[in-house]
N, C-alpha and C positions, 0 to 999 in steps of 0.2 A: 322354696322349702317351707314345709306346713310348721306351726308353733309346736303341736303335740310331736313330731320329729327331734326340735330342737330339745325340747322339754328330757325326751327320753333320751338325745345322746347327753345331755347333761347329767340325766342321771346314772348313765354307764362309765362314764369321766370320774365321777367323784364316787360312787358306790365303793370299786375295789380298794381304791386309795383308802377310803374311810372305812373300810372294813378292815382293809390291814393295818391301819395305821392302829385301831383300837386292841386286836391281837396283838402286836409290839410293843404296845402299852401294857395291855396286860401280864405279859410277859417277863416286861423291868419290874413291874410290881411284885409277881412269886419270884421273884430271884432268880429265872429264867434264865440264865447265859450261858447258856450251851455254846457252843464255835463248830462252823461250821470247818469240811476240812483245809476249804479255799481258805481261813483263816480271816473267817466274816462271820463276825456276829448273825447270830440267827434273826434277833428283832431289828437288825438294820437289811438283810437280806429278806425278810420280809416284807419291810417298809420300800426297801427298792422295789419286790417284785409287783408289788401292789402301784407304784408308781410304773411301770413299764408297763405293766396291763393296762392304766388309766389310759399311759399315752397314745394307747392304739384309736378309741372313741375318741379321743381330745383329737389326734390328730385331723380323724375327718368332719367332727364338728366344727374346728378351723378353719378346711376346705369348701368344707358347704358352704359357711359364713362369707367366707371370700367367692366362693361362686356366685353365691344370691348379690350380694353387692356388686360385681361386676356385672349382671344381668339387670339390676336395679340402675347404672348407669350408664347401659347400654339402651335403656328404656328411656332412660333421662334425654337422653342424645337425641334418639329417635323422633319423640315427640319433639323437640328444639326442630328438630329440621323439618318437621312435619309442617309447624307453625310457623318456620320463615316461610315456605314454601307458599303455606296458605295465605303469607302475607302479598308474596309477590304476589299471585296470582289478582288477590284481591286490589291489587296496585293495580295489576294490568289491565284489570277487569272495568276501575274507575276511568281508566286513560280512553280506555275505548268507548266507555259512557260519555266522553268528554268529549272526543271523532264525531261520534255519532249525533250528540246533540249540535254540532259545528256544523257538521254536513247536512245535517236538515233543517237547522233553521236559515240557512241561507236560500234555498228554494222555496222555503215556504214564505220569507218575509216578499221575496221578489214577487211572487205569486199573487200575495196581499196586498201590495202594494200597487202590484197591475192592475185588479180589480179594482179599487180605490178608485185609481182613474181613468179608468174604461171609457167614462160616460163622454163626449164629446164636446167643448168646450161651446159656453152661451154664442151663438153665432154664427158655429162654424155651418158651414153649407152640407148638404145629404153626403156629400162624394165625400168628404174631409172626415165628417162624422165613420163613415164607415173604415177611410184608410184607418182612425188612430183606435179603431174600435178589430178589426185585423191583426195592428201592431199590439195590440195589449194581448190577443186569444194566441197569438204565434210566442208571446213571451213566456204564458203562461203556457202552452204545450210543451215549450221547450225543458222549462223546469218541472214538471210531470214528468217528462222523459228522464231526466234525468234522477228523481226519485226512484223513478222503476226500477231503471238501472242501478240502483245502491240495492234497492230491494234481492233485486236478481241476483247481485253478485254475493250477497249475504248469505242469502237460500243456498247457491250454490257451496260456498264454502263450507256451509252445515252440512249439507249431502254429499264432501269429499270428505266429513271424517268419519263419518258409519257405513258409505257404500262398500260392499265386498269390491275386492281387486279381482280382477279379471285374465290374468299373466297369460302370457302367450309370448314364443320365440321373439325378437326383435332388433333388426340392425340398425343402432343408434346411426349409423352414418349415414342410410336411407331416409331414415326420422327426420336427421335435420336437414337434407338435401332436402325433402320434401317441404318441411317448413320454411327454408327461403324460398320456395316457390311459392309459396302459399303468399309469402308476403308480398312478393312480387306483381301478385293481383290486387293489392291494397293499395302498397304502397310502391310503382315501378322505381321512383327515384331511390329509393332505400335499399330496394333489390340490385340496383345496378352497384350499388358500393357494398354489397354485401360478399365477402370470403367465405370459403367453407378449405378447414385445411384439418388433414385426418392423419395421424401418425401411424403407420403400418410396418414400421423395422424398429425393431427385429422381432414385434410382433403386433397381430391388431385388435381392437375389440372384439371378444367375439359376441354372441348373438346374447341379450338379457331377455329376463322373463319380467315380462314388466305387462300394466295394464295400459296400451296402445294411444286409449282415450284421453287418458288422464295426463299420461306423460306428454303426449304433443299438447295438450292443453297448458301445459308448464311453458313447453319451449316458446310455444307460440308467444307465451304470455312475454317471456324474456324479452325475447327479438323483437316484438310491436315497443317495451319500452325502448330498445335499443333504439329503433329508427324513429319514437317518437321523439327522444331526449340529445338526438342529434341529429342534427338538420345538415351537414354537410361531412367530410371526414369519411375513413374507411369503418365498416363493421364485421369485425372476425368471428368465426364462428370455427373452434376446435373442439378436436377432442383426440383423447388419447389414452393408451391404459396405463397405470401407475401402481403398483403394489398391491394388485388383485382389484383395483377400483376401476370403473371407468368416469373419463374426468371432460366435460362439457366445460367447456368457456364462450362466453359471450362478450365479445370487447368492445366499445363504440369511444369513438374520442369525441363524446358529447359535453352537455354543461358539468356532467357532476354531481356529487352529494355532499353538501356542507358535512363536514367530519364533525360536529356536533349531533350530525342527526343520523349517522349511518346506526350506532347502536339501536333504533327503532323502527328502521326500514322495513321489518318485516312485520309490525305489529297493526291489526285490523287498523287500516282506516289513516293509517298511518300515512303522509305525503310530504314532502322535503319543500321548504320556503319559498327555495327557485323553481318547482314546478306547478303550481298555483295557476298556469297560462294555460297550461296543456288538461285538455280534457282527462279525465280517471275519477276511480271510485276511493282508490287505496287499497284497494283486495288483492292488486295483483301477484304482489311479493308476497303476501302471505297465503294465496293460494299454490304461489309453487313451490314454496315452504312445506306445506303440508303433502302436496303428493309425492316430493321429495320424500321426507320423514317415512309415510306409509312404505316406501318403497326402500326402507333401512340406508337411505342416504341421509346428506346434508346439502345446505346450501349458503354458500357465505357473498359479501360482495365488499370487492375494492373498488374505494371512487376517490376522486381527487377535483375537490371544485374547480370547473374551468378547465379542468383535463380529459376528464372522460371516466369511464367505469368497467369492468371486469366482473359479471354475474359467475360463479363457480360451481359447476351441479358436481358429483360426488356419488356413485351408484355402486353398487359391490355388484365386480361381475356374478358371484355364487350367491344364489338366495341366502338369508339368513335365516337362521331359525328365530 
């Protein structure tokens, strides 16, 4: 509400009032007292009428006042949540600067540290010189490689959040029957304990439009931890429809997630205490996070250290707008 608004309903509030008020006055003063037939004083029937007129602008200069203030603290509000928001983010933002300084100085000290002592020790014979001069270039290739690979997996995650999606029909039951096959070339022992169980009464998924690439790119990612994070045990693979969603499960009774760490499982870079052994970048959950998301899903996970774990995808069989 602009001042010169306020300005002028103020002045429509008190104008009649104070114009009749001074008529009613003038009135007591010539000896005025006429009666009206209602058996009301003229200068007090005046003084009321002038006061009912007031109240009309008063009224909605209250309103506006009370409008602007409610819009004034619905603004208050907004930026408040604007600024936690921008807190977390900047939280998560630091945490992942922290990952990421974590995960490259450990290849790079290794790397330095190779080189250091490449050289072959005062002594040793041509053959000896060359094995330990081998063992330091295969130490160092190996930790390149694995740089690359953080590299790679970053790139890529940056390119799942701007690429257009690509949707096209698709039978999630094929999807995953096809991705334990896939595993099965990787990894046969994993394949052999792996389940695929599909719920079809009293009715079944039907066909999502989803982008083909991206989403076996998820599952796969699932199911590789599944058979990396447990070395023996069965690994389930469901799915089912449930309230207009269709609902992927991933089960393995593997090591588990210390429940101090599962609220940041999915955060870049992110890796749980007990998996330290096992080759990863830490992209992986937060890449099927996001093509999840894109795809107007979710994805959450129960784990239970020393039990095992239950990855849960979440898909709306009808696009959303």
């Amino acid at each position: 509400m602009s001042r010169a608004g306020d300005v002028a309903l103020s002045v429509l509030t008190a104008l009649p009032l104070g114009i009749c008020a001074l008529t009613a006055g003038g009135m007591l003063v010539a000896g005025d007292e006429r009666i009206l037939a209602m058996e009301l004083a003229l200068p007090v029937g005046v003084l009321v009428a002038g006061s009912l007129v007031s109240a009309i602008p008063l009224s909605i200069l209250v309103w506006r006042r009370r409008r602007a203030a409610a819009g004034h603290a619905r603004q208050r509000a907004t930026a408040a949540a604007a600024q936690s928001a921008a807190d977390r983010e900047r939280a998560n933002h630091q945490r992942f600067l922290a990952r990421l300084d974590h995960e490259l100085k450990n290849p790079l000290t290794a790397i330095r540290a190779t080189v250091a002592t490449a050289n072959p020790p005062a002594g040793a014979s041509g053959a000896a010189g060359a094995a330990v001069r081998d063992t330091a270039w295969d130490t160092v290739d190996a930790q390149a490689q694995k740089l690359s690979g953080l590299v790679r997996d970053l790139r890529k995650l940056s390119e799942l959040e701007t690429r257009p999606l690509e949707r096209e029909p698709v039978s999630l039951e094929e999807m995953l029957a096809e991705a334990i096959e896939a595993l099965g070339h990787q990894d046969p022992a994993a394949r052999a304990r792996t389940v695929l169980s599909v719920t079809r009464v009293p009715w079944s998924v039907p066909p999502l439009q989803l982008d083909l690439d991206l989403m076996s790119l998820a599952i796969d990612n699932l199911l590789g931890n599944a058979a990396k994070y447990s070395v023996q045990g069965p690994i389930e693979v469901r799915l089912r429809e449930q309230d207009g969603w269709a609902i992927v499960e991933i089960a393995d009774a593997g090591r588990g997630i210390p429940a101090a760490e599962l609220s940041s499982v999915f955060d870049e870079l992110a890796r749980a205490r007990n998996a330290r052994d096992v080759a990863g970048s830490g992209i992986g959950l937060t890449l099927v996070a996001t093509v999840v998301r894109r795809h107007g899903g979710d994805v959450s996970v129960r784990s239970v250290e020393g039990s095992g774990t239950v990855a849960t995808l979440r898909l709306p069989v009808r696009e959303r707008a």
